[in-house]
Each structure stands twice: as structure tokens, then as C-alpha cells.
C-alpha positions in Angstrom: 0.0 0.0 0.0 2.9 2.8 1.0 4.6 1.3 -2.2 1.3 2.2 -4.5 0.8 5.4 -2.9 4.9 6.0 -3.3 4.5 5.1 -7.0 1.3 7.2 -7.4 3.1 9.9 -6.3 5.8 10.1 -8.4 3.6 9.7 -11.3 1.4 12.3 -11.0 4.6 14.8 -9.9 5.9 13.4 -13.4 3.1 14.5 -15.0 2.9 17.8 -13.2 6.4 18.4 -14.7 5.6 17.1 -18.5 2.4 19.7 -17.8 4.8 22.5 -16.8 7.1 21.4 -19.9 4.8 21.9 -22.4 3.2 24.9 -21.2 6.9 26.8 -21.4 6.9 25.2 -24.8 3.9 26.8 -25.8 4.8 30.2 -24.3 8.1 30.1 -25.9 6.8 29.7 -29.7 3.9 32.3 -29.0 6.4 34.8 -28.2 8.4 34.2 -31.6 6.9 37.4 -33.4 5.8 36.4 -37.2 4.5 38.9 -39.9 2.3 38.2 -42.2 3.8 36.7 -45.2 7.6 36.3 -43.3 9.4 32.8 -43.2 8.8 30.8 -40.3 12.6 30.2 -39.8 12.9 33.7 -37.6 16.4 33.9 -35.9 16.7 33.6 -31.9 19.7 35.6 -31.9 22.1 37.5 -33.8 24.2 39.0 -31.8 28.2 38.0 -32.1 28.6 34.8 -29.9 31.0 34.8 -26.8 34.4 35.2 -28.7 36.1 32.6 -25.9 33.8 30.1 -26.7 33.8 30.6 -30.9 37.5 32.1 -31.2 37.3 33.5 -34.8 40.3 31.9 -37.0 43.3 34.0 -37.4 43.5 33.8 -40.6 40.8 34.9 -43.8 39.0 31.2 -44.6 40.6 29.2 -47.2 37.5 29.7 -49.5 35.9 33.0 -49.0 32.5 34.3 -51.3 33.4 35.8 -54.6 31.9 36.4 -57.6 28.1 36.5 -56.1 26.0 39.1 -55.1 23.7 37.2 -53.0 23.6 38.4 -49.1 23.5 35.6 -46.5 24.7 32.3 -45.5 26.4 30.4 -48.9 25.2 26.4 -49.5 28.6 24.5 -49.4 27.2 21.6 -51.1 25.7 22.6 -54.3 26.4 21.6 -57.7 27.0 25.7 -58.2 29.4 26.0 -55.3 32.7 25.8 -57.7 31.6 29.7 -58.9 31.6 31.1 -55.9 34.7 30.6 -55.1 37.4 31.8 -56.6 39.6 29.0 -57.4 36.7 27.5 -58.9 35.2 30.1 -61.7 37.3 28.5 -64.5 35.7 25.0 -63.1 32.3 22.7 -64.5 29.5 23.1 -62.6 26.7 20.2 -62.8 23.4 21.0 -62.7 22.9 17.6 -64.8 21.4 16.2 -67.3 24.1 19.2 -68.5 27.7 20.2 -67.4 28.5 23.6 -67.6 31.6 25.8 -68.3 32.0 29.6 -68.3 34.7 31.0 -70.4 35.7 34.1 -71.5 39.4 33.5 -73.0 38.6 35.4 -76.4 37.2 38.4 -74.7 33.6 37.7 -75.9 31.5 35.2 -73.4 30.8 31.9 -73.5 28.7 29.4 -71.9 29.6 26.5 -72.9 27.8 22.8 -72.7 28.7 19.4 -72.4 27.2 15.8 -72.0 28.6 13.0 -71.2 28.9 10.1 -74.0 29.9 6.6 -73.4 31.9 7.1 -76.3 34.4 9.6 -74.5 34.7 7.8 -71.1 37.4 6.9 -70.4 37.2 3.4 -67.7 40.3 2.3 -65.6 40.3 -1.0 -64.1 42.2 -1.8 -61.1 44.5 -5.2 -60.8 45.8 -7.8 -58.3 47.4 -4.8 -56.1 44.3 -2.9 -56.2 40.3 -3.8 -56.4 40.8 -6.9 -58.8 41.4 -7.1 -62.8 37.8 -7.6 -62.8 36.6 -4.3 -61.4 36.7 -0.7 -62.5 38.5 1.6 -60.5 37.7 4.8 -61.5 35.8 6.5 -64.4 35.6 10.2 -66.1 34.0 11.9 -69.0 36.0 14.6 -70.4 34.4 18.1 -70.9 33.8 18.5 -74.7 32.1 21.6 -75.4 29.3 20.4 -77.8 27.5 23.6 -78.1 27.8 26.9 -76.3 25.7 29.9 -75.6 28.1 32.9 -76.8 27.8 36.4 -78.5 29.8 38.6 -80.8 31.1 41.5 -78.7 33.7 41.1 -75.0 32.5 40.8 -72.2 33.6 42.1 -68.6 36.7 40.5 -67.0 34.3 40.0 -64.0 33.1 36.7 -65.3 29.9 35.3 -64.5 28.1 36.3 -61.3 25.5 35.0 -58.9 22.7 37.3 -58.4 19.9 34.7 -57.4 20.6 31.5 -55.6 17.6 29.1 -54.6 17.5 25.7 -53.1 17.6 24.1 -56.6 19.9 26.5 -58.7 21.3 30.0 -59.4 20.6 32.7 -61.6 24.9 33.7 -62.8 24.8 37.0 -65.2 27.6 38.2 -67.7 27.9 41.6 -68.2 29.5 44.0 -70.7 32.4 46.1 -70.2 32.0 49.0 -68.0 29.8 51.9 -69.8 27.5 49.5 -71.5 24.1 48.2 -70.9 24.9 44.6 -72.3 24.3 41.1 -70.3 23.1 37.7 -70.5 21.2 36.4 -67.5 21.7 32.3 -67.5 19.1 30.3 -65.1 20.6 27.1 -64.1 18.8 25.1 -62.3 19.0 21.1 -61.4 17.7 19.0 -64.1 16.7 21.7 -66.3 15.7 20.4 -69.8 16.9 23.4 -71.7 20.3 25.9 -71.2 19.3 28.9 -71.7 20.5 32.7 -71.7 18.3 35.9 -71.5 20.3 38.6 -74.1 19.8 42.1 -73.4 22.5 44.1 -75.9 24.7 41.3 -76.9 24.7 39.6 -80.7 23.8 35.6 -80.1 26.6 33.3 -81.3 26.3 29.7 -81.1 29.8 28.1 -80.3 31.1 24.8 -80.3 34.2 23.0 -79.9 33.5 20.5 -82.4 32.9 21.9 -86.2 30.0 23.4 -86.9 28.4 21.3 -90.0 24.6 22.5 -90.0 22.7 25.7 -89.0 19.6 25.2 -90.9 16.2 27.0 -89.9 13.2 25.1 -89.1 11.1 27.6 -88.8 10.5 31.3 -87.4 13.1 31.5 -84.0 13.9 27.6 -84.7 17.5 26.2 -86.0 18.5 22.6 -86.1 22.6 22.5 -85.8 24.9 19.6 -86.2 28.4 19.1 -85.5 30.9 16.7 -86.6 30.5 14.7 -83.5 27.2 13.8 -84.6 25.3 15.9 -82.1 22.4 17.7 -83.0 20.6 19.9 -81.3 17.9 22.8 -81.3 18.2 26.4 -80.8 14.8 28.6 -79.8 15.2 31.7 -80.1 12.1 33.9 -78.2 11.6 37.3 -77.4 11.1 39.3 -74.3 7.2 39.0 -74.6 7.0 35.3 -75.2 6.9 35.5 -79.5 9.4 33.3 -81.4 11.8 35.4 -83.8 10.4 37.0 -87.0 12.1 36.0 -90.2 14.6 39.0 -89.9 16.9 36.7 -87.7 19.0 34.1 -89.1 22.7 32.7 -88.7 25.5 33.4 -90.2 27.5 29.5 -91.2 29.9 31.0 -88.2 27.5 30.7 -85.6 26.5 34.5 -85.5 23.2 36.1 -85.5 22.8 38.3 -88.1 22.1 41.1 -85.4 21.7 42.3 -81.7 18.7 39.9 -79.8 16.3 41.0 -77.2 15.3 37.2 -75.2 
């Protein structure tokens, strides 16, 4: 009997505290101010934490921001984080089913695209030393620029920069030299079906680091193009308000539009 009474006891001061537990709970969140509209992840604090606790390093981090113009925290695992950095900005990004290169060499801009093909991999098997004759110890597919998305006049030496990030992709512009309105604003985004650049200035040049055999027009603002790797693709080519091309724009065998695109 003085055991179940004992027992009783401490089970209903157990439950007291669970009571008390949630009501501070409750109070807590209710006190988190939210506007209307605002994201629900509002920060607790920020304030500099206790310096003794969270020494700051002595030395500048090994991989600082550069090249975006996004404020905030930076993802450190996304398939975009090689161009924010700046040992990375000559480096292939992959947003996949596409692998992405920015480069500016020439002067004039140039995003160039890749895929892999079974073709170009190149398989190494391992041997008694390693994983086994029998087993492939590494793989890679070189970067073969198939097609790119370029233009006719330089850009900035700036290269391409982030001004939108999102938890699925980026938004990386290229801008003309200083004075001039010109820039092409690329979404990339994972698993997009279609790379694509918004011109505002710049002359469209398709590039490619194969030969360009075919640039023949399907219709209005539609070109089929083949290289000599036996890659053919599509090239739309749509205005600011949604409307494909008229028949005033056409490319040259070059590549080259035959003038200044707004889309």
C-alpha cells in the first residue's frame, strides 16, 4: 500500500512536470513574433557569440564568397558552389542532365555545354594490387564543349556572377564592359531540360568546340545544328514578350546572329 501510494506519487509529480514542460513550450513559440507573409525560420539571436567560446580563425577562410552578389549564409554543397569561389570560376559546374563551363578567354563570353557520352569515357580497371582485374577503379568523362551559348562582342573580365541562388539553382549573369548596358542572364537550375540565356544588348553566337556542319532553320526563331561529333541539337530563339523570332533573324555559317537579340 505505502509502495502504490509512493509510485502514485511520483507519477502524478511526473506529470505535473511534463504539464509545466509543455506549457513553457507553448509560451516560448507564441512569443516568436511572425509577420504576415515572413518565413517561419525567424532567428533567436544575432548577436556575435561569446568570442572565448567561438574564437574566430586568425587567418581569412581558405574559401571566401566571390563572384556573387547574393547576401547571407552560402550552400557548401551545391552543384554551383565551384563559382563562388574563386579557385573554382574556370571549373564545371553540374546541374545535370548538362555540365557547364563559363569562359571568357577570347574576350567575348561563352557558356559552354557538355554531355557525357559513353563514347568519351574513359574506364580504368584496377589489378591484383588494387580492387581486382575484374573491377573498375575509376571513371571520367572529359568536358567536350558540344554547343555553347556565346555572342559577338567582350564581355567584362568579371566573369559570371551569382545574383539569385535558390535551393535548386542559381541565376549567374555576364555583363558587358563597364559603360554598356549589355548582359546575358543564364538560369541554371537542377535538371533543367533546356540551357538557356536571357540577351539584353549582346549579338547571339552559337559556339562549339567541335565543327559546326549544319545551322539550318526550321522555322521562325527555330535552328537545327549539327556538328561533326554527330550531335544535333535545337536552338529557340524567343523574345522578351513570349513571341518566337520574325524571319529578320538568321545565322551566319559562323554561328553568328545576323544582329543584336532582345530574349
Amino acid at each position: 500500500r505505502i509502495l502504490d501510494q509512493q509510485v502514485t506519487k511520483d507519477c502524478a509529480v511526473q506529470l505535473q512536470i511534463a504539464s509545466m514542460t509543455a506549457v513553457r513550450f507553448l509560451v516560448f513559440f507564441l512569443e516568436v513574433p511572425f509577420a504576415a507573409g515572413e518565413s517561419l525560420l525567424q532567428p533567436l539571436a544575432v548577436e556575435q557569440p561569446d568570442a572565448s567560446m567561438f574564437p574566430l580563425p586568425q587567418q581569412a577562410r581558405h574559401l571566401p564568397p566571390f563572384g556573387t552578389e547574393v547576401q547571407g549564409a552560402k550552400a557548401t554543397n551545391k552543384f554551383w558552389a565551384n563559382w563562388v569561389v574563386e579557385e573554382g570560376r574556370e571549373l564545371s559546374i553540374h546541374p545535370m542532365p548538362y555540365v557547364l563551363r563559363y569562359e571568357s578567354s577570347t574576350g567575348a563570353p561563352n557558356m559552354k555545354v557538355s554531355r557525357a557520352s559513353s563514347d568519351a569515357r574513359v574506364v580504368q580497371y584496377g589489378d591484383s594490387e588494387t580492387n581486382g582485374a575484374d573491377k573498375i577503379r575509376y571513371y571520367f568523362s572529359p568536358f567536350v564543349s558540344e554547343f555553347g551559348l556565346s555572342a559577338v562582342e567582350s564581355a567584362s573580365q568579371e566573369g559570371q556572377i551569382i545574383v539569385k541562388e535558390g535551393l535548386f539553382g542559381v541565376h549567374a549573369e555576364v555583363r558587358g564592359p563597364s559603360g554598356t548596358q549589355r548582359r546575358i542572364l543564364f538560369p541554371i537550375y537542377s535538371g533543367m531540360t533546356y540551357v538557356s540565356g536571357f540577351y539584353t544588348g549582346f549579338t547571339p553566337k552559337i559556339s562549339s568546340d567541335r565543327a559546326l556542319l549544319v545551322i539550318e532553320r526550321v522555322s521562325n526563331g527555330i535552328w537545327r545544328l549539327l556538328n561533326n561529333g554527330g550531335k544535333e541539337f535545337r536552338v529557340y530563339a524567343i523574345d522578351a514578350l513570349g513571341a518566337f523570332a520574325d524571319a529578320s533573324f538568321d545565322f551566319h555559317p559562323d554561328g553568328r546572329m545576323t544582329k543584336a537579340f532582345e530574349g
